[in-house]
N, C-alpha and C positions, 0 to 999 in steps of 0.2 A: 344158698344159691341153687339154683333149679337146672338142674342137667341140660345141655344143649341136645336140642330136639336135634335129628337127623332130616338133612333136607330132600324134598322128592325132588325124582329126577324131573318133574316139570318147570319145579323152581327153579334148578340150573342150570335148564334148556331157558328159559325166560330171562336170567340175568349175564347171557351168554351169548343171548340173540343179536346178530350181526358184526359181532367179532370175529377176527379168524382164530381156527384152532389151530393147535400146532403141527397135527400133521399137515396141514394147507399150506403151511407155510415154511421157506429156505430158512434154515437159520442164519442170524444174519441177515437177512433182506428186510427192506424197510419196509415198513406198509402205509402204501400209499390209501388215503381218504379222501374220497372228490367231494367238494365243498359244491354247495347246491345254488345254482346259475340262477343272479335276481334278471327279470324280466323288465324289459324297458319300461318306463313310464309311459301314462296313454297321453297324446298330443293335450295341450290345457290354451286356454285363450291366450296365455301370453307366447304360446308357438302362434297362434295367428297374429298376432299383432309385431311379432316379428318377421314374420312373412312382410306383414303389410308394409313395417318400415324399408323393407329391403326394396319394394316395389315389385316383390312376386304374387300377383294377384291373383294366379292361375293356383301354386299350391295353396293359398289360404283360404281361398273357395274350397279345396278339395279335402281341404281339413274340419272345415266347417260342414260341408257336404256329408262328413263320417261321423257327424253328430257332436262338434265343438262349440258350443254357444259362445257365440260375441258380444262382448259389453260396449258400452259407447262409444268408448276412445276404438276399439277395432272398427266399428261401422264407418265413426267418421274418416279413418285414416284411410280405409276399405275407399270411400266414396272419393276421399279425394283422390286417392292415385286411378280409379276408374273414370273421372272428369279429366285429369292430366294424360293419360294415355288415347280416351277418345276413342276408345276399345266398343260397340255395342254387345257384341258380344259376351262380354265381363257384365256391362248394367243391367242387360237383361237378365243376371243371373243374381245381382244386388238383392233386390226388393224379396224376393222369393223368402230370406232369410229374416229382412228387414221387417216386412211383414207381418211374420211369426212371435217379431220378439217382441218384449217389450217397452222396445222404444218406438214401435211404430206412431204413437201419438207426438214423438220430439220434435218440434217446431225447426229446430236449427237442423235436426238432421232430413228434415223433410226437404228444408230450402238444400241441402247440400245432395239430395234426392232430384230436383229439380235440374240443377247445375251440372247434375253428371249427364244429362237426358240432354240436355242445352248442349252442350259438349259433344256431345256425339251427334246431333241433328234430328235427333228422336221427341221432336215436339209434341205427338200427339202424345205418346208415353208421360211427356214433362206435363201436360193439360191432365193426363185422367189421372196423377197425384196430387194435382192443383183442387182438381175438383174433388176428391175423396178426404180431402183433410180436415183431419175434424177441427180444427181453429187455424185462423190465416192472420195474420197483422199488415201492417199497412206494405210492410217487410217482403211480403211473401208478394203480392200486387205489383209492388214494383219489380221484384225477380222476373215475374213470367209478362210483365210488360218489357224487358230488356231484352229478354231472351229469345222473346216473338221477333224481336228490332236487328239480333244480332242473327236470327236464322233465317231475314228475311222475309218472314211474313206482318209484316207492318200492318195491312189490315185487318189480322186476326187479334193485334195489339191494340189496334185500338177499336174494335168490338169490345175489348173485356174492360178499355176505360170507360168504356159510356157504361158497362157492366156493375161496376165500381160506384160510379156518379150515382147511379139509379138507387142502391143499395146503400145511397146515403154516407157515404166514407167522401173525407175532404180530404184531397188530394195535397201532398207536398211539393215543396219546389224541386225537387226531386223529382218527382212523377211528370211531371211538367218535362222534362228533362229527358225523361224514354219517351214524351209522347213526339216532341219531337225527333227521337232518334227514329217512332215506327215512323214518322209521316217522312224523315227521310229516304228510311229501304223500301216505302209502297214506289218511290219516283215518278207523282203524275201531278196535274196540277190540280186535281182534286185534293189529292196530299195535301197542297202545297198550299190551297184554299185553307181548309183545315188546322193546319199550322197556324197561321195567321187568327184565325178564330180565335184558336186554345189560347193564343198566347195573350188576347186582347181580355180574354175570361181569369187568366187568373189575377190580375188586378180588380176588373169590374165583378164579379163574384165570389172569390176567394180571399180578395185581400192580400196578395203576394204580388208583392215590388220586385219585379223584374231586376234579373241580374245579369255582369258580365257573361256567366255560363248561358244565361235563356238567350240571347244574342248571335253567341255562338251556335246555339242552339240550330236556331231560325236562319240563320247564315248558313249552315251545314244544310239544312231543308233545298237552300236556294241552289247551293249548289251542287248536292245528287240529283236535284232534279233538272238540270243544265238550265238554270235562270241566269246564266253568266252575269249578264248586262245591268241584271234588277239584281245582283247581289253585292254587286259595285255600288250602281246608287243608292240602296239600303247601309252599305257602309257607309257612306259617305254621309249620310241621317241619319250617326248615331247618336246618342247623347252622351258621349264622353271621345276623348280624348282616341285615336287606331294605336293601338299594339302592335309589336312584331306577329305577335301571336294570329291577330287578325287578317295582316295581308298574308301571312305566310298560308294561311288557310285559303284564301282565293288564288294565291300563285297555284297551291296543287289543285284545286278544282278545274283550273283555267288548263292544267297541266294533260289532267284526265280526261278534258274533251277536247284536249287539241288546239285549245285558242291559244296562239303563241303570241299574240301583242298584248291578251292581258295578262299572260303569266309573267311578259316581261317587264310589263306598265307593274304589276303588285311586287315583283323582286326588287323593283328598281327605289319602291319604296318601303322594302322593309328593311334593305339595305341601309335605305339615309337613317334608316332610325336605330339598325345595329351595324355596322360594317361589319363585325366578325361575320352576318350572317352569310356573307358573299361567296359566292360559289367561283371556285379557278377553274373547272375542268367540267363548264355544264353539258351534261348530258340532253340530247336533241329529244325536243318534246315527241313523242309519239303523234301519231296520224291519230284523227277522229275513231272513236272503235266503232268496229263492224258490230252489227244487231242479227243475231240470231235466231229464228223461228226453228219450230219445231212442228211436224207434219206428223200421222200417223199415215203409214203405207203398208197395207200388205202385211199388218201386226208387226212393223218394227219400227222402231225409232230413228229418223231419217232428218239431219239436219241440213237447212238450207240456208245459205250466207247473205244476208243482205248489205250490201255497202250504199244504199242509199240513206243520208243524213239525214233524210225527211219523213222516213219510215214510220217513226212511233209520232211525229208531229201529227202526219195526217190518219193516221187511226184516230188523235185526240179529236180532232174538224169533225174525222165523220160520225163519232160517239157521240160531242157535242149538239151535232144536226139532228141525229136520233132524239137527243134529249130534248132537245126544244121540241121537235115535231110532238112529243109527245105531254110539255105544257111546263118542264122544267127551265125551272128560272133558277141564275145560280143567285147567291148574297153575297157580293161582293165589294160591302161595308168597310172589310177590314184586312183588303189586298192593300199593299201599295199602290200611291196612286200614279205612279210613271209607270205601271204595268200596263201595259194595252189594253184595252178593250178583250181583244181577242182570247188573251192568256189570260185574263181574268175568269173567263167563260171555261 
C-alpha cells in the first residue's frame, strides 16, 4: 500500500470552499443555506388564450405585443371577442399580428377578419381585406355583401354584386337574399326598381325558384323604402297561402312610418290567424319620423330638422326630371303593375 500523499493547502482550500469554518461560526447555531430563487416562467400562447377566454383583450395584445405568438384557436378567440365588444380600437390592433403570422392566408379567419371590421363600422378596413385575399369563396362575397346591407351602404353592396356577376361566379339563393337586404338600406326607388329586377333574374337566368325567404325578402325592400300601399297589394299576390310571419312584418313597417290603419288593418289579421299574437297593452304608434339634413357651415357639422313628409318624395320628382331631361328612360318591365306610373320612374 502506497503511503498517503499529504494534501496542499490549495486542495483544502478547494474542498472547503463555501462552507463555514468554525471560527465563523456559534457553536450550536444552525446554518442557515438559502436555496436559490426559480424565476417565473416567460408568458407562452396559452397565457393568451386565456386572456382571450376571459374577454381581456387589452392584456392579451400586450402579451402578444412582448413577443407571444399566437396559434389559431388565439386569433379566432382574439377576433371574436374584438367583433362582440365593437372595440375599433382593439381591431385596429388585430391584423398588425395577423398579418405577421402564418395564418394570414386562413380563409375562416380572414371571414372572421371581415366581421370584427363589420362590427365596428369600419367598412373600408373590411373592403381592403376583402380585396388583399389571396382566395375568396362564394363564402366570403356573401359576407361583405351583408355587411355592406347591415352598415348601410347598400349601393356599395351592390357595385361588388355586379362585381361578382362579371367575374363569372353564379350566385346562391343566398346571395339573392343580401342583395335584397342592400336594395333595402339604399331606401329609393331606384333600390326598389332593382330589387324587382334581381328577383325576376334568378329564375329567368340562374335557375333558382323563388322562396318563402326571397318574398320576404322583397316585401322588406317594399317596406324600408315606405311602399306601404304596394307592399300590401304585393301580399296579397302571393302565391301561397299569408303567415303570421307576413303581416306581422307589415304591421311593423306600417308601425315605423306611422300609418296607424294599416298597422291596425295587418294586426287585425295576424291576430285571426294566431290570437296568442294579440297585444293587451298596445303601445301608441309613433308620429311619421322627422328627416334630417346635414349642412356644412363654418367647418362644422350643423343639423337641420325637417318635419316635412314630402321631403325625400320631391328630391325623388326633381332627380327624376333631371334624368329624363337628360334622355334616361327607366325599365320598368318588372315593377308591380299597381304601382303608379310615377313610382315606377
Amino acid at each position: 500500500m502506497e503511503p498517503t500523499k499529504p494534501r496542499s493547502p490549495n486542495q483544502w482550500y478547494n474542498q472547503n470552499k463555501g462552507y463555514p469554518h468554525p471560527q465563523n461560526v456559534n457553536r450550536g447555531q444552525a446554518v442557515e443555506v438559502q436555496a436559490p430563487v426559480d424565476s417565473p416562467p416567460p408568458p407562452s400562447v396559452n397565457d393568451v388564450l386565456m386572456l382571450c377566454n376571459s374577454g381581456k383583450v387589452k392584456e392579451a395584445l400586450e402579451l402578444m405585443e412582448k413577443g407571444v405568438k399566437a396559434d389559431w384557436n388565439c386569433f379566432y378567440k382574439l377576433l371574436e371577442r374584438v367583433k362582440a365588444s365593437k372595440s375599433y380600437e382593439d381591431a385596429k390592433k388585430v391584423p398588425d399580428f395577423f398579418l405577421q403570422s402564418t395564418f394570414r392566408g386562413d380563409l375562416s379567419l380572414n371571414h372572421m377578419v371581415i366581421e370584427m371590421y363589420s362590427s365596428c363600422e369600419a367598412m373600408t378596413d373590411a373592403r381592403r381585406v376583402f380585396d388583399h385575399m389571396p382566395n375568396r369563396s362564394m363564402d366570403t362575397w356573401l359576407l361583405m355583401l351583408n355587411a355592406n346591407a347591415d352598415n348601410g351602404l347598400g349601393g356599395d353592396g351592390l357595385q361588388l354584386f355586379e362585381q361578382m356577376r362579371e367575374l363569372g361566379l353564379k350566385p346562391t339563393e343566398d346571395t339573392f337574399l343580401a342583395v335584397f337586404s342592400a336594395c333595402a338600406s339604399v331606401e329609393s326607388v331606384d333600390a326598389l326598381e332593382e330589387a324587382f329586377l334581381h328577383f325576376e333574374s334568378m329564375k329567368s337566368e340562374y335557375g333558382i325558384e323563388p322562396e318563402f325567404k326571397h318574398y320576404m325578402g322583397l316585401l322588406g325592400v317594399l317596406g324600408k323604402c315606405r311602399h306601404l300601399n304596394e307592399a300590401e297589394d304585393f301580399i296579397e299576390k302571393l302565391p301561397f297561402e299569408c303567415t303570421v310571419e307576413v303581416w306581422d312584418a307589415l304591421r311593423n313597417y306600417a308601425r315605423i312610418h306611422g300609418n296607424v290603419d294599416l298597422e291596425d288593418h295587418a294586426e287585425e289579421l295576424m291576430v285571426s290567424l294566431d290570437p296568442s299574437k294579440a297585444v293587451a297593452d298596445k303601445i301608441p304608434t309613433p308620429p311619421p319620423r322627422k328627416y334630417t339634413a346635414i349642412s356644412m357651415l363654418d367647418g362644422k357639422n350643423r343639423i337641420s330638422e325637417f318635419r316635412n313628409p314630402t321631403l325625400y318624395k320631391d328630391d325623388e320628382k326633381l332627380k327624376a326630371a333631371g334624368m329624363k331631361e337628360g334622355g334616361y328612360v327607366p325599365d320598368t318591365r318588372y315593377v308591380l303593375h299597381d304601382i303608379n306610373q310615377e313610382a315606377k320612374e
